[in-house]
N, C-alpha and C positions, 0 to 999 in steps of 0.2 A: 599618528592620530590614534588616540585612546577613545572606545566606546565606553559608556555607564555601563554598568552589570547590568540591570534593568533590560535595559535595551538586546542586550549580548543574548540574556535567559528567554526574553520575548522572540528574540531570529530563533533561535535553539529550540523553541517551545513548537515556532512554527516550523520550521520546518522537520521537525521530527513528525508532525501532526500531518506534514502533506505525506513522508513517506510512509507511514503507517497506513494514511487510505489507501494511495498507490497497491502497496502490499495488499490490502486488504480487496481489493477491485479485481489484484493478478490471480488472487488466490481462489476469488470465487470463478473468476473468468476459467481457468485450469479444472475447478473442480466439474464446468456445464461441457467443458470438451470430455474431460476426462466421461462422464456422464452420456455423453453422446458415444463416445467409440464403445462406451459398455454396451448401449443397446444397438449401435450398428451391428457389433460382434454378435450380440445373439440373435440378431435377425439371421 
């Protein structure tokens, strides 16, 4: 079974498009811990 390019580039568009949020969700998610042990530590 052969898909149209179209079709192939829109799976490919999306899901690069989910794991970039993902990425982008861990990254701020890391930077609010990171953030917290800073200020536990200078407490």
């Amino acid at each position: 079974m052969n898909l149209p390019s179209e079709q192939l580039e829109t799976l490919f568009f999306f899901y690069s498009y989910q794991i970039k949020r993902k990425r982008k969700t861990a990254q701020k998610f890391s930077n609010e811990k990171l953030h917290e042990f800073d200020t536990g530590k200078s407490l």
